[in-house]
C-alpha positions, 0 to 999 in steps of 0.5 A, a space after each residue: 752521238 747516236 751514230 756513235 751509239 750504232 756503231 758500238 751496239 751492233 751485232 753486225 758491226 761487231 760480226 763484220 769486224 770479227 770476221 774481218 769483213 768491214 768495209 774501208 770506210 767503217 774500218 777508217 772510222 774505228 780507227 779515228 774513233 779510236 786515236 781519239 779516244 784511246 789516244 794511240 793508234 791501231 798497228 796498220 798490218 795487223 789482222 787482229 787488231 780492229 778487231 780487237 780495238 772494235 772490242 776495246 771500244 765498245 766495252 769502254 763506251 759501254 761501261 762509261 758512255 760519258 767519259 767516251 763522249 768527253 775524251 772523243 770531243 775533248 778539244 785539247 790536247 797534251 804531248 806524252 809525258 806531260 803530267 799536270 796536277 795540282 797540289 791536294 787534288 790527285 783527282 785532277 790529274 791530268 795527261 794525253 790519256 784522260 785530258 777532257 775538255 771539262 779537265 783542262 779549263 779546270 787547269 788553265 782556270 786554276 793555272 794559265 801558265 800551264 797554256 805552254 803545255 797544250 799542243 792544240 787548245 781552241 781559240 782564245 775567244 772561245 775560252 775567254 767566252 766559257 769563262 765569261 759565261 762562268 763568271 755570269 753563272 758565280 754571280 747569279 750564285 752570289 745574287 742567289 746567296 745573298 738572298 738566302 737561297 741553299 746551296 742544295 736549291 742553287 745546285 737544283 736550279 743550275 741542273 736544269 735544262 733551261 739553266 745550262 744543265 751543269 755538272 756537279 762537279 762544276 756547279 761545286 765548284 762556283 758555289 765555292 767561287 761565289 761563297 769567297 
């Protein structure tokens, strides 16, 4: 992530590319990172267009540092036009241009008939493992629950570093799972 960090917040960087002066390997790189995230590709014989890419990247990483992170590391993929969405949540709607891996376990969770849409997921054994550690954090949950512990103190609790460091979106939603 720091090189990432660099490579984005770097006057150099940015002035190599703008005067179409990048090296083969920092241009190679733009144009990963950028099929990654962007999820399209940069035109091969346009002189403008790392440039411009360059530019794109860096005011999204900028602006959402996190969601970069997510789309760049995200471990799925969909083909273009596949749309998956669930009824009563437009939030989670999902396609090729948004899909996180947070995005899509949230839909194989709530849908594992959806599975057939992915053109690249990881191994079973690395899904059954999230949901098994999933199930371990609801039954804490209910174990805390059960012993009069508010949702705001769970909510605490699982923020912490040593506890996983759960989003609050995810920790919302096993607080639900575990009050059923």
């Amino acid at each position: 992530m720091e090189e990432i960090k660099y490579f984005f917040n770097n006057k150099e960087m940015f002035e190599k590319f703008r005067l179409l002066q990048a090296t083969t390997e920092e241009k190679k790189k733009l144009r990963i990172v950028y099929a990654k995230v962007m999820r399209k590709n940069i035109r091969e014989n346009c002189i403008n267009c790392l440039h411009d890419a360059y530019v794109e990247l860096s005011l999204f990483y900028k602006q959402d540092s996190k969601k970069f992170e997510a789309l760049q590391n995200c471990d799925y993929e969909l083909p273009n036009g596949v749309v998956l969405q669930i009824f009563g949540e437009p939030n989670k709607m999902m396609s090729a241009q948004n899909i996180t891996n947070e995005l899509a376990e949230y839909h194989l969770k709530k849908n594992p008939n959806c599975e057939k849409y992915f053109t690249k997921m990881p191994e079973k054994a690395e899904v059954k493992e999230r949901a098994e550690q999933e199930k371990e954090v609801v039954d804490k949950m209910k174990a805390m629950l059960a012993e009069g512990i508010s949702q705001n103190k769970i909510r605490e609790h699982f923020r912490l570093p040593e506890n996983g460091e759960l989003k609050h979106e995810l920790i919302t939603e096993l607080i639900k799972e575990a009050n059923l």
